[in-house]
N, C-alpha and C positions, 0 to 999 in steps of 0.2 A: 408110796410116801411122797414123791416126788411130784405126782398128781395133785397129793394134798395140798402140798405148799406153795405149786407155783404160782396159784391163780391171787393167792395171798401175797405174795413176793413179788408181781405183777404191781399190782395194787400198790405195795409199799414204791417201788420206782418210781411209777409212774406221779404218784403224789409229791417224792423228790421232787423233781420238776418243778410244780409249783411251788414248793415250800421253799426249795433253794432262795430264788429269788426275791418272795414275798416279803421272806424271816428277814432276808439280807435291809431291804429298807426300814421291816421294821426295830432292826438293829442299828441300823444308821439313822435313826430319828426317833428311840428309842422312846418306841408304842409298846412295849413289850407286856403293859399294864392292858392296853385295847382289846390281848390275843386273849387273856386271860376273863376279860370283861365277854367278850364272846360267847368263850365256853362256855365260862358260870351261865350266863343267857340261854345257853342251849338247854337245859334241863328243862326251864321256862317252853319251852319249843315242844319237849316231849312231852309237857302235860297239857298242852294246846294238842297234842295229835293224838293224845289216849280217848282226851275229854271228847273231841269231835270226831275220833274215828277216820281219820286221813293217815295220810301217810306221813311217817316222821320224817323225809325227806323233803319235803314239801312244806310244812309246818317250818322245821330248821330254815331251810333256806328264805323264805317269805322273813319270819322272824329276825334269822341274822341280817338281812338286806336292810328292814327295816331300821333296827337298831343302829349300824353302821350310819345312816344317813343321819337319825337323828342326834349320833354324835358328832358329826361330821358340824351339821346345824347348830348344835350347842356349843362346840367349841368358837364357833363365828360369832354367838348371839350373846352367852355370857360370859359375864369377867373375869369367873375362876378359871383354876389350872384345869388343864386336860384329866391332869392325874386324881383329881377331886371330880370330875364328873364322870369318868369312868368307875371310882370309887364307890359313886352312891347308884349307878345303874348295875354294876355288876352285882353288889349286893342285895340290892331293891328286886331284880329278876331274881335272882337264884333264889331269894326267901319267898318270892312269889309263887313260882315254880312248886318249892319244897310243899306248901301251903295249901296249893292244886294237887299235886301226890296225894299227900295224903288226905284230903278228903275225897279224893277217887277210892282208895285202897280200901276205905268201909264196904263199896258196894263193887270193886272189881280187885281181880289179884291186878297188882303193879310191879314188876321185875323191869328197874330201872340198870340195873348191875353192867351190862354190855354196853350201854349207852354211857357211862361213867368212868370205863375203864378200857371199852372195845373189845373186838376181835377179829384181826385181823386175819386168822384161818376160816373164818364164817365167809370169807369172799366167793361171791357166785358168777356166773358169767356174763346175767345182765347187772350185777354189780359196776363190775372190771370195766364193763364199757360204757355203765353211766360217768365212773370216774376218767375214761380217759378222755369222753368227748370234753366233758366239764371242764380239765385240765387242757386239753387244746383251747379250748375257750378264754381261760385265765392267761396260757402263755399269750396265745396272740396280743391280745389287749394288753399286755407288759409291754411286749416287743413293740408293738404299735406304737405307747408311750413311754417307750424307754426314756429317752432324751429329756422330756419335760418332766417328767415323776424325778429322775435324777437329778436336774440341775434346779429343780423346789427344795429336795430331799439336801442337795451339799449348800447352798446359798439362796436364801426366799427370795433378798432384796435383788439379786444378779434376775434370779428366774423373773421377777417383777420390768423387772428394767427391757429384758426380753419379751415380754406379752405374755408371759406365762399365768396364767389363771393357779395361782397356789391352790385355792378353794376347792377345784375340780384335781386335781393331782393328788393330793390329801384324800378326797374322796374316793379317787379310782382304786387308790391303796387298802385303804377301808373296805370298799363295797367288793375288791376281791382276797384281800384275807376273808371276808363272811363269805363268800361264797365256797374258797377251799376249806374253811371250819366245816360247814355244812354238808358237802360229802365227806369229809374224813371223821368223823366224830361217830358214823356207827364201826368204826373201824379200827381207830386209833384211842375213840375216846374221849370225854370232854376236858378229864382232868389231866389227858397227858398230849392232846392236839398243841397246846401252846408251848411245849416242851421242845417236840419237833417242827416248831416254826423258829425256835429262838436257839438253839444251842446248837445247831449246825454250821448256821450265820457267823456264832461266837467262837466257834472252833476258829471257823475256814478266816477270820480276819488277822489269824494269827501268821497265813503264813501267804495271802494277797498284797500286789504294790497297787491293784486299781479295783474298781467296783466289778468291773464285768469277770475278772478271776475268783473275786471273792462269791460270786454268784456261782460259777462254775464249783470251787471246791466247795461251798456249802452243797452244791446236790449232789457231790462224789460224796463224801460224808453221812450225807443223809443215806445214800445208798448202799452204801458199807454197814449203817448202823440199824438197817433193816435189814439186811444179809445176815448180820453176825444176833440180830434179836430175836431172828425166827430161826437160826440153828438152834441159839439157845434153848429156845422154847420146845423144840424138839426135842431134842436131848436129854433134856432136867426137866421135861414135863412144866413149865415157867411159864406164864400168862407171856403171849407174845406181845404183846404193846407197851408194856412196863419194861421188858425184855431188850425192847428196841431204843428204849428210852434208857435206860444203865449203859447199853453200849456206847450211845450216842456220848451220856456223859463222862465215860470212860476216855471218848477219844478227847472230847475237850479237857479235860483233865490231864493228858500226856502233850495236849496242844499248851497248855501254858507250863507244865513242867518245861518244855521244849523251851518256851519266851524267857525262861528266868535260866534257864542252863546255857 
């Protein structure tokens, strides 16, 4: 059993890592509608890689980059909210997506179900190492630009007055949420990837005095709530990625009982 689980429990850590962090900015600059624009996107992704026969990894990742950029663009170029252009792309792809399904499903079977919901026991060994080069990839480029992504993310006008390129900060944040969307999403899921980008961040802000802790305990958090989501799932036979997503909301649930007590 223990062979079962590791290489999946591997997998959930190791994606900590990046989601700690990520979720943290986009909790502090509250994109939380962007993660969600994403995923809905990725369905769009998987009927690009049925239709042509590639890989849904490849598809996903090209897809979400894409995207990322031309909201990145759209938010520079027109005069609505963010929240109004992510509104009309995440619904526009997903009914696109939906639209593509099924008119593939006349002429092939389509089992979209693992892509929608994951499975995070299905991790294989060139899985585990696609996701942890990719995730060395995402940390560096954080660490790299820590300083600037942070000081856009607490103050634009300050970061401005600094030579900080807001445009490029914005975007680096964008182009590697879609990048961690895109491995995690045969794993975790489209409809629960946004869950454990965002509710880790909102736990751990309850009990940080600076960003660099809040980023630490959002990936302890996250790692506990993939620990205690694949016991579960063991145990009570429980879809593990919904599994890991109730604990996660479990702990933030005892994080603001804590705030008001």
């Amino acid at each position: 059993m223990f062979e079962l689980i590791l290489p999946g429990w591997l997998a959930g850590v190791i994606l900590s890592l990046t989601t700690g962090p990520l979720g943290s900015f986009i909790v502090w600059r509250r994109m939380s509608s962007f993660g969600d624009t994403l995923s809905h996107s990725s369905l769009l992704g998987i009927a690009i890689s049925i239709a042509f026969n590639i890989h849904s990894f490849y598809a996903l990742f090209f897809l979400m980059i894409l995207i990322a950029i031309i909201l990145a663009c759209l938010e520079e170029l027109l005069s609505m909210s963010l929240e109004t252009i992510l509104s009309i792309v995440s619904h526009s792809s997903l009914s696109l997506g939906i639209v593509l399904i099924s008119l593939m499903s006349s002429k092939k079977k389509v089992d979209v179900t693992n892509y929608l919901f994951g499975d995070l026991l299905s991790v294989t060994k060139l899985d585990l190492l696609i996701i942890s080069i990719s995730s060395m990839i995402i940390v560096s480029i954080l660490l790299f630009r820590w300083n600037s992504i942070l000081s856009a993310t607490i103050n634009e006008e300050l970061a401005k007055i600094d030579g900080i390129n807001i445009f490029y900060a914005r975007l680096t944040i964008m182009l590697m949420t879609a990048f961690t969307i895109a491995i995690a999403i045969k794993f975790v899921g489209a409809l629960l990837i946004t869950s454990l980008l965002i509710i880790p961040p909102a736990t751990a802000q309850h009990f940080s005095g600076s960003p660099e802790k809040m980023v630490f305990i959002a990936i302890i958090v996250s790692i506990i709530s993939v620990t205690g989501g694949i016991l579960l799932s063991i145990f009570y036979n429980t879809p593990a990625s919904p599994s890991i997503v109730l604990c996660s909301s479990f702990l933030c649930l005892l994080s603001n009982i804590k705030k008001y007590l």
